[in-house]
C-alpha positions as CSV (number, residue, x, y, z in Angstrom):
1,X,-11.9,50.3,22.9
2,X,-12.6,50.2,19.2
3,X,-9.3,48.9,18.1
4,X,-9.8,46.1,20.6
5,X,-13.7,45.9,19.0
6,X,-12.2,46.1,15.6
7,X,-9.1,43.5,16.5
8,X,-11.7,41.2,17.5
9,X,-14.3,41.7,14.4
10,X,-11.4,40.2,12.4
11,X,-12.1,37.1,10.6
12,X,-9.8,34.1,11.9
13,X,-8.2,32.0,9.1
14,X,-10.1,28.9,9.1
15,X,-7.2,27.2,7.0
16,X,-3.4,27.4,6.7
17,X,-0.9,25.6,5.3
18,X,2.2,24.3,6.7
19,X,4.7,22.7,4.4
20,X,8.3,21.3,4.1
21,X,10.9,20.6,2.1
22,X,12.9,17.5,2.0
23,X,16.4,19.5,1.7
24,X,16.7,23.2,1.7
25,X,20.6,23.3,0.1
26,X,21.3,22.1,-3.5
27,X,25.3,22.0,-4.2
28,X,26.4,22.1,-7.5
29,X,30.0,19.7,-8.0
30,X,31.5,18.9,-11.0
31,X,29.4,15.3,-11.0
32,X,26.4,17.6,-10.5
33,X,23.7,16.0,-12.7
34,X,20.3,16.7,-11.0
35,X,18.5,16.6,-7.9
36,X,14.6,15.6,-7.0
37,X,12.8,18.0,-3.8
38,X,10.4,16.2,-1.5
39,X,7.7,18.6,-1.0
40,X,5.3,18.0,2.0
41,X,3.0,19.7,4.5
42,X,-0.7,19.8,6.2
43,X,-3.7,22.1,6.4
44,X,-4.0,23.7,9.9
45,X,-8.2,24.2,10.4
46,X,-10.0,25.2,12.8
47,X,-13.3,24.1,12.0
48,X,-14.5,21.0,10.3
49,X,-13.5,20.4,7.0
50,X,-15.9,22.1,4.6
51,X,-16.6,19.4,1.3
52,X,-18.1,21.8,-1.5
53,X,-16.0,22.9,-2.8
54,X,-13.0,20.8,-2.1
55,X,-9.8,22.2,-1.0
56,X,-6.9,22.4,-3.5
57,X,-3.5,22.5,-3.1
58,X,-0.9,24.8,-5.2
59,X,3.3,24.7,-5.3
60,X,5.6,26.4,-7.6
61,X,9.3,26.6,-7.5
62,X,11.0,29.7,-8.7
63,X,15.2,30.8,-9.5
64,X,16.4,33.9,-10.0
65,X,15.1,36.0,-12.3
66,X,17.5,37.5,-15.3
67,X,17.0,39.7,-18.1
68,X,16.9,37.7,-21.3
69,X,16.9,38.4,-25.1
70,X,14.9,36.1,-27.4
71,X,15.6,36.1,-31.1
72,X,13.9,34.7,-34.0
73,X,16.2,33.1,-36.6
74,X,15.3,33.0,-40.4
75,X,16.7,31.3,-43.5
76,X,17.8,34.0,-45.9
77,X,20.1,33.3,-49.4
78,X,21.1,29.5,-47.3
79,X,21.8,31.1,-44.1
80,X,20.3,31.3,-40.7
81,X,20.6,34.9,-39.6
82,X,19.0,36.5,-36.8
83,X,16.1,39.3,-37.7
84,X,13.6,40.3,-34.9
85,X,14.4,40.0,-30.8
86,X,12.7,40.6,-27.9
87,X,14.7,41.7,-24.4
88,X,12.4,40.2,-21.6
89,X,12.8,42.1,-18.6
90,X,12.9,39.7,-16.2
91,X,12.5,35.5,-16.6
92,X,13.3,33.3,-13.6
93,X,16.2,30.8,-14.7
94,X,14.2,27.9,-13.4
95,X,10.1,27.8,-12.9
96,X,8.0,24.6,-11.6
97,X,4.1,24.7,-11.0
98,X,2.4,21.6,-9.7
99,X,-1.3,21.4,-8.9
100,X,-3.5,18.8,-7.1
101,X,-6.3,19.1,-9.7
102,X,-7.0,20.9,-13.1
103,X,-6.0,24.4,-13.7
104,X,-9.4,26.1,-13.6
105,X,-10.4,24.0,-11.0
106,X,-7.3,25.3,-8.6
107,X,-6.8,29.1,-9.7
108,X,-8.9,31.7,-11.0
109,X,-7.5,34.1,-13.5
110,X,-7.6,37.0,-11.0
111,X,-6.1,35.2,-8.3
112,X,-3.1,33.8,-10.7
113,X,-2.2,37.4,-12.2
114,X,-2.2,38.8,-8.4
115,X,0.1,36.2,-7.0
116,X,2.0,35.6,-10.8
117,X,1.3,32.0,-10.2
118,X,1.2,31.1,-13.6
119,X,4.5,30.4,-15.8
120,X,3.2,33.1,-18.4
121,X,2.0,35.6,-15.5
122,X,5.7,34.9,-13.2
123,X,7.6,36.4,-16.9
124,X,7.4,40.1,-17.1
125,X,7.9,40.7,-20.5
126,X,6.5,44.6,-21.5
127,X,6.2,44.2,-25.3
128,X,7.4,41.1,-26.0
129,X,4.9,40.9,-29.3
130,X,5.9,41.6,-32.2
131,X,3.4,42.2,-35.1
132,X,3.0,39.9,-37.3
133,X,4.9,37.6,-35.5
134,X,5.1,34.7,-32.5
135,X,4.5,35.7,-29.5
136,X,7.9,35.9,-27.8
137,X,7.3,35.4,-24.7
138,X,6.0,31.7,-25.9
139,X,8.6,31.0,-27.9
140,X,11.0,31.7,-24.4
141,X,8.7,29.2,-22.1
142,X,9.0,26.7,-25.2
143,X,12.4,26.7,-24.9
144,X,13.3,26.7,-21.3
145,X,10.4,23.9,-21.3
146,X,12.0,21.6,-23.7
147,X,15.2,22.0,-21.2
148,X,13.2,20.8,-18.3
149,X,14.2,24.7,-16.8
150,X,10.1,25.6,-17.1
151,X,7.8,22.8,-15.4
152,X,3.8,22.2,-15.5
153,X,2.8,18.8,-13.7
154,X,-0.9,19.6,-13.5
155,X,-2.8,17.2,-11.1
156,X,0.8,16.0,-9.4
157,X,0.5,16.9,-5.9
158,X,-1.5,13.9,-3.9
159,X,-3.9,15.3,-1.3
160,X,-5.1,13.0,1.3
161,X,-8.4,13.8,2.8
162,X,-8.0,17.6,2.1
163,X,-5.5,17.2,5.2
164,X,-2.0,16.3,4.1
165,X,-0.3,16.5,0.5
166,X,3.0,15.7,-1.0
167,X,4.4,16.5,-4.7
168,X,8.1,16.5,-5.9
169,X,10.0,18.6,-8.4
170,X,12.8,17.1,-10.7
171,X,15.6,20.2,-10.7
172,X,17.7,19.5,-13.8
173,X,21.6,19.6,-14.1
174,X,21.9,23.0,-15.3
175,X,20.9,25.1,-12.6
176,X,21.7,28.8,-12.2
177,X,23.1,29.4,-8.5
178,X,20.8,31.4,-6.3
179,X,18.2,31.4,-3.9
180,X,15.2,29.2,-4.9
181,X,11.8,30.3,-3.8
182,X,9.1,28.1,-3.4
183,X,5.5,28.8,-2.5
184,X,2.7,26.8,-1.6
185,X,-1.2,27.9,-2.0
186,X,-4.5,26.7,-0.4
187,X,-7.1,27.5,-2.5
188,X,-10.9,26.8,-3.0
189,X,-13.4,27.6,-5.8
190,X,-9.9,28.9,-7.3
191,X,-9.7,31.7,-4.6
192,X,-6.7,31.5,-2.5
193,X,-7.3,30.8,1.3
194,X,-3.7,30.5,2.3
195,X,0.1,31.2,1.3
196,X,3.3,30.0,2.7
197,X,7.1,30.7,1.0
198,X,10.7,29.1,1.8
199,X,13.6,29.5,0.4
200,X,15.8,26.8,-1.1
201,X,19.8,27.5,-1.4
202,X,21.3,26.4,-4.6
203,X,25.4,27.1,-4.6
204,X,28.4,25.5,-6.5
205,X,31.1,23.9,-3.9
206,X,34.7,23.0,-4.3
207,X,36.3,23.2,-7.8
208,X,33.4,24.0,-9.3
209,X,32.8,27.4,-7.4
210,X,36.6,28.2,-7.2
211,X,36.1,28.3,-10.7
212,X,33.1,30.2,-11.4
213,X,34.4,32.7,-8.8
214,X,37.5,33.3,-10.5
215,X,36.2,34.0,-14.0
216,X,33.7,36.5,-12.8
217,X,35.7,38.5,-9.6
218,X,39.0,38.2,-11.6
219,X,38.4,37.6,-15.3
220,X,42.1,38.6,-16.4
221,X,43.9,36.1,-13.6
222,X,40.9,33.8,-15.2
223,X,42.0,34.3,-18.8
224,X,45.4,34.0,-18.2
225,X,45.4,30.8,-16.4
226,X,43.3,29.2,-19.1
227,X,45.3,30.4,-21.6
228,X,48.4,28.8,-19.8
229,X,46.6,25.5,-19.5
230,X,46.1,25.3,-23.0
231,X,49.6,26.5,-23.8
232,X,50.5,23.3,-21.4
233,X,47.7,21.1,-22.9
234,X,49.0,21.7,-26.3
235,X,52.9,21.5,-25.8
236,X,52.3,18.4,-23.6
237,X,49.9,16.2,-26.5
238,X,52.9,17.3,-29.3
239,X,55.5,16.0,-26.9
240,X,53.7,12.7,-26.0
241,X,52.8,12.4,-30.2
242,X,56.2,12.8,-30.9
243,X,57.5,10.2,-28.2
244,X,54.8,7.6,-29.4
245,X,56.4,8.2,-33.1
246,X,60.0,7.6,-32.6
């Protein structure tokens, strides 16, 4: 009697979101050179919709996460040497966030280093500063950024009557092959109501795999075959220059 007492003193979520994704499979080909995701869903409510404040809407798109060393280079006596490095533990490979308003407006700071919304907060990075120095952890998102690999489209995602919403994400050409994660977050006075996650595959077909397969499951039939193709690459161009000249 009181777990049926307590079941039913529960509070029933007033709002959920259910969202979609225009494909759920990225192949990687040798012509690979980008693909766009169609993101889309709906709030599920079962009251009216409350106005003050106003439902917001929060998506990020995450790869895998690798361990990754960032070094600082310096000019000494004319030459660009490496000094001080940082290993970050752990960096996803590729990292969108997309908002349907300002930042403050959607997430709190409490909420965004629980769920490790945030670009900075989804990095774990245990002593990446140096003193005296840049913060490397920065200097990482900088980079990746620059590459398209690290995302930020504040105030992209359209919300429609704080009912239905749509957003897309631009996935550049150099993708690392994995399972994607994306998440989507209701949220309001930058608390988060509601969470949904699906996965997106991302996989390198035909030539493209056979290759990338080989050089990491058999590196030595791998070397050898490329060293052959050069052998036959190179004998090949000297017999078609020496054709051409007589």
């Amino acid at each position: 009697l009181a777990l049926i007492t307590w079941l039913f003193a529960l509070p029933v979520m007033a709002e959920e979101v259910v969202a979609g994704l225009s494909q759920s499979r990225i192949s990687i080909s040798t012509n690979f050179d980008g693909s766009e995701i169609l993101i889309f869903g709906a709030v599920k409510r079962e009251d009216a919709i409350v106005d003050e404040p106003p439902l917001q809407v929060l998506i990020t798109v995450e790869g895998p996460s690798r361990p990754v060393a960032v070094r600082r280079k310096e000019k000494r006596f004319g030459i660009w040497v490496n000094t001080d490095f940082v290993d970050v533990d752990r960096a996803p490979t590729f990292y969108a966030v997309a908002t349907s308003g300002p930042w403050n407006e959607v997430i709190n700071d409490i909420e965004d280093l629980r769920h490790k919304i945030s670009t900075l907060r989804a990095i774990r990075s245990v002593g990446a500063i140096i003193r005296g120095s840049e913060d490397f952890t920065d200097a990482l998102i900088r980079i990746r950024s620059d590459d398209d690999l690290y995302q930020t489209n504040i105030g992209s995602v359209e919300l429609y009557e704080q009912t239905l919403f749509n957003t897309s994400v631009q996935l550049p050409a150099n993708l690392t092959e994995g399972d994607y994660k994306a998440r989507f977050f209701l949220t309001r006075g930058g608390r988060v109501l509601d969470s949904h996650e699906t996965l997106i595959a991302v996989q390198k077909v035909g030539l493209e795999r056979f290759l990338f397969r080989l050089a990491h499951d058999k590196p030595l039939i791998y070397g050898l075959m490329s060293l052959a193709i050069a052998i036959a690459a190179g004998w090949g161009a000297s017999a078609a220059f020496r054709f051409i000249r007589n």
